[in-house]
Structure formats: structure tokens, C-alpha cells
C-alpha positions as CSV (number, residue, x, y, z in Angstrom):
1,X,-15.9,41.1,-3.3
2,X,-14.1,37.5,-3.0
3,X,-15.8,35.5,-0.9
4,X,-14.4,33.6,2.1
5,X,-14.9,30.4,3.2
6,X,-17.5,29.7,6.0
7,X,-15.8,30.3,9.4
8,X,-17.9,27.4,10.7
9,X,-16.5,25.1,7.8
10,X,-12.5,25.7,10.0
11,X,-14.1,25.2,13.4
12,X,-16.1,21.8,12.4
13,X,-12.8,20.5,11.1
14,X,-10.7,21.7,14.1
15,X,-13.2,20.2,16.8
16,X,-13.2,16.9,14.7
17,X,-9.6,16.6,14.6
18,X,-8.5,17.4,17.9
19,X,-11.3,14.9,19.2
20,X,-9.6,12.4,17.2
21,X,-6.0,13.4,18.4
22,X,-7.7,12.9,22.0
23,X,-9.6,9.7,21.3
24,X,-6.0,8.2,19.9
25,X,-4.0,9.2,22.9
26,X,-6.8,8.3,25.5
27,X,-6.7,4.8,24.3
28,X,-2.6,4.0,23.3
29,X,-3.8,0.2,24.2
30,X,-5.7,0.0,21.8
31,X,-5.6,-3.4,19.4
32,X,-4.3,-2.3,15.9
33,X,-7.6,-3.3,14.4
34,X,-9.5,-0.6,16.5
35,X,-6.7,1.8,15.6
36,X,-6.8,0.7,12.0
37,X,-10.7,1.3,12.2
38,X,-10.8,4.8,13.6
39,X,-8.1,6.1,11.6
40,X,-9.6,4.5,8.3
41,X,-13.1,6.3,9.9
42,X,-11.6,9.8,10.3
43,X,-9.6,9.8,6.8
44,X,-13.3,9.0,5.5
45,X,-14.7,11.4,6.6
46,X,-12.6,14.1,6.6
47,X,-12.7,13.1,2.5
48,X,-16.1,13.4,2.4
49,X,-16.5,16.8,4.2
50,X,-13.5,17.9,1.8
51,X,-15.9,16.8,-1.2
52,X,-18.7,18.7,0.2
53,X,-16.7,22.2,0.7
54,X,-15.3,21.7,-2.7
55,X,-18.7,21.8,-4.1
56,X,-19.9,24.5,-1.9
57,X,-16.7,26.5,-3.3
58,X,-17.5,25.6,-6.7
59,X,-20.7,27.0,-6.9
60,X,-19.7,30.2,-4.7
61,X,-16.4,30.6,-7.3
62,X,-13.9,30.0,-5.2
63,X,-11.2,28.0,-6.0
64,X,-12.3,24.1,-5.2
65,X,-10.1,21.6,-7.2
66,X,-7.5,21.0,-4.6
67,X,-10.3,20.8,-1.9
68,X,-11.9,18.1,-4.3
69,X,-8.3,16.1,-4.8
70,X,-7.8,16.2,-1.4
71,X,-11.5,14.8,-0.4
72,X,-11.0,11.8,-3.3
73,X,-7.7,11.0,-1.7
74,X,-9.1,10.9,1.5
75,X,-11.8,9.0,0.2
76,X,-10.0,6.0,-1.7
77,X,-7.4,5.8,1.3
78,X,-10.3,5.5,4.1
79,X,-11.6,3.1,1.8
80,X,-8.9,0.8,1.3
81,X,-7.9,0.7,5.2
82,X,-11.7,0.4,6.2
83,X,-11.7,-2.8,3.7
84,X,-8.4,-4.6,4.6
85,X,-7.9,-3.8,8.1
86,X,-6.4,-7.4,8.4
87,X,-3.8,-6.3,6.3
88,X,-0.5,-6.0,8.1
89,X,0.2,-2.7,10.0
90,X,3.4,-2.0,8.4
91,X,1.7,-2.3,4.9
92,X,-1.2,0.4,6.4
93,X,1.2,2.9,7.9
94,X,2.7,3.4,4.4
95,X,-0.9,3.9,2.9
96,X,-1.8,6.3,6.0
97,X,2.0,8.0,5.5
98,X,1.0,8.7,1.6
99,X,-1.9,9.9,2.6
100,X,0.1,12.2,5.1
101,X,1.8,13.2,2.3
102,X,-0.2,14.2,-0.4
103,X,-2.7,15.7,2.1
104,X,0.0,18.1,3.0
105,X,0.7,18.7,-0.3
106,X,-2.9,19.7,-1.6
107,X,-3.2,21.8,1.8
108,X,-0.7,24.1,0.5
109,X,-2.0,24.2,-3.0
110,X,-5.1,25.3,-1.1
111,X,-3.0,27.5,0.8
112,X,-1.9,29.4,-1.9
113,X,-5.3,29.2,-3.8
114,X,-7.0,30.9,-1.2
115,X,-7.9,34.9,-2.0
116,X,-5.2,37.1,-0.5
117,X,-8.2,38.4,1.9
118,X,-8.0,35.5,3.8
119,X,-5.0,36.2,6.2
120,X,-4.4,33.1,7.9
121,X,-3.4,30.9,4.5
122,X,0.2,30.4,6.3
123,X,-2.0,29.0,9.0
124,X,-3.6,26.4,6.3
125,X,-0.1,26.2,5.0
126,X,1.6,25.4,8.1
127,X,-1.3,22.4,8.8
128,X,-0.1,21.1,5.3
129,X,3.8,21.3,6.1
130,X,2.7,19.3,9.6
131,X,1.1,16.5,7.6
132,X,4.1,16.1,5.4
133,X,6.7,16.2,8.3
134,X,4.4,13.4,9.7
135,X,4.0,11.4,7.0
136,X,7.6,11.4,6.4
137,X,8.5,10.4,9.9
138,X,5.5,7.8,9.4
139,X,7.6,6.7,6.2
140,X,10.7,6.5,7.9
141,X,10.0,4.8,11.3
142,X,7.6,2.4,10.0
143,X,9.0,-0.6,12.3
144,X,8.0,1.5,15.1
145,X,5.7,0.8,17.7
146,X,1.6,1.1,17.7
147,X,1.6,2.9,20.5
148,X,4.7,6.0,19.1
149,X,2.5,5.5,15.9
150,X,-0.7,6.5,17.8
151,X,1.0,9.0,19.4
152,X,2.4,10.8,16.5
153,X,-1.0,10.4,14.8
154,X,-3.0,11.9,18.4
155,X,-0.5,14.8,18.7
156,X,-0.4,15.6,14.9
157,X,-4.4,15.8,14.9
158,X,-4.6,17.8,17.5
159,X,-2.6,20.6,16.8
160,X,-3.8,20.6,13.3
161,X,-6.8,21.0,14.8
162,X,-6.3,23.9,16.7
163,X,-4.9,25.3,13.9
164,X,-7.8,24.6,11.9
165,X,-10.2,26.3,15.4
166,X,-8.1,29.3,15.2
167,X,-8.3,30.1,11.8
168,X,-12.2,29.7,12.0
169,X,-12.2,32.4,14.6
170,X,-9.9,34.2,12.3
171,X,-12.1,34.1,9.5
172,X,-15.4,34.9,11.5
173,X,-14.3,37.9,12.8
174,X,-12.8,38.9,9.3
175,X,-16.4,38.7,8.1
176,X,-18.1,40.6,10.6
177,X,-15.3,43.4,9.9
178,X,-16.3,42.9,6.1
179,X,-19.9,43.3,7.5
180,X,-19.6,46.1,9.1
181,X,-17.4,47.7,6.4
């Protein structure tokens, strides 16, 4: 039997991104720094927390070097913008749009890694296509303004994080069909 990821795994990273989403667009007046901050704070830790299930896959066999990529990504780029926060905005909204970017990317490859038993990898997939679309439009409307930046950034992280909600009740009730089977 191929295991499945832990349901509760989805629904931490949901509720952490939609909180995020909400903190961004409950404070559009915020100074960049504070944006700078949090954003730098969330890519972090969603690195770290992508480390962790990596291992956590690794030693249950399931496929985990994406998961790891996408955590040491996550990790260099909250780095970077948690030590030069002075550095202009433009400058950080091009690190944050890579970020977008390659995120999306290794979500896919997760995507597609995942066993065929988990039915909602288009969900997975469709979170990775979002973080691409925003990192492009990141990329290309860079002179924009903080607050259509924060925005973008609020709306994006919370509807990848009800994606992320709704696939851990996906998978939770796949396993107790797989328990009861």
C-alpha cells in the first residue's frame, strides 16, 4: 500500500496561508518594512515546514526531493529578505516573484510525484500554476504599488490556502475509506 501524506500536514499549511492572506489585506497601510518582514517570516517558514515533510516523506518512501528543493528555496529566499529588508522594494519583489516562480514550479513536480491514490494532485497542481501566474504578474508590474502588491500577495495566499484546507479534508477522508477497506 503507498502511503499518503498526513491530512493534517494540508490543513496546517492551508490555515497558515490563508491567515497570512488575511493579515496582508487587514493591514494594506502597512510600511514596506513590516510587509518586507512578514513576507520574509512566512517564506521561512513555510521553507522550513517543507524541509520537515520532506524528511518525514523520506523515511516513509514517498517521494520527497521536490518537497526538499522547494523548503531550501523557501529557506535562502526568507533569508535574504529577512536580512536586507532595507533593500529597495523593487529589488525584493523580484526575489519574492522568483520565489513565486520556482515555488510553482516544484509544486507541480510534487504534483505529479504524488502516488496516483492521492486524487486531488490537480488540486496541488493548480496551487503551483497560481504561484507562477503570480509571480509573473509580480515580474511584470514591479513599479506597482505596495498596497496592489499586498493585495495580490493576500488574495494569492488565501486561495492557495483553501486549496491546501480542502485537499487535507480530501485526503483525511481518503484514509479513513483506506481504513475501513
Amino acid at each position: 500500500m503507498i502511503e499518503v501524506p498526513k491530512w493534517w500536514t494540508f490543513l496546517v499549511r492551508g490555515l497558515l496561508a490563508v491567515l497570512f492572506g488575511i493579515l496582508l489585506l487587514a493591514w494594506p497601510g502597512a510600511t514596506v518594512l513590516v510587509l518586507l518582514i512578514v513576507v520574509g517570516l512566512f517564506v521561512l517558514v513555510e521553507g522550513v515546514v517543507a524541509v520537515i515533510l520532506s524528511i518525514l516523506h523520506a523515511k516513509e518512501e514517498m517521494p520527497w526531493l521536490g518537497l526538499l528543493l522547494l523548503g531550501l528555496l523557501g529557506i535562502a529566499v526568507g533569508v535574504v529578505i529577512l536580512a536586507r529588508p532595507g533593500v529597495s522594494l523593487e529589488v525584493l519583489v523580484y526575489v519574492i516573484a522568483a520565489w513565486a516562480i520556482l515555488h510553482g514550479i516544484f509544486q507541480i513536480v510534487n504534483a505529479v510525484e504524488l502516488p496516483k491514490e492521492f486524487g486531488p494532485r490537480w488540486l496541488v497542481g493548480l496551487a503551483g500554476a497560481l504561484s507562477i501566474i503570480i509571480g509573473g504578474l509580480l515580474f511584470a508590474f514591479t513599479a506597482a504599488a505596495v498596497f496592489t502588491i499586498i493585495l495580490v500577495i493576500g488574495i494569492y495566499a488565501i486561495v492557495a490556502g483553501i486549496i491546501w484546507i480542502v485537499v487535507s479534508f480530501y485526503v483525511k477522508s481518503k484514509l479513513k475509506e483506506m481504513a475501513a477497506a
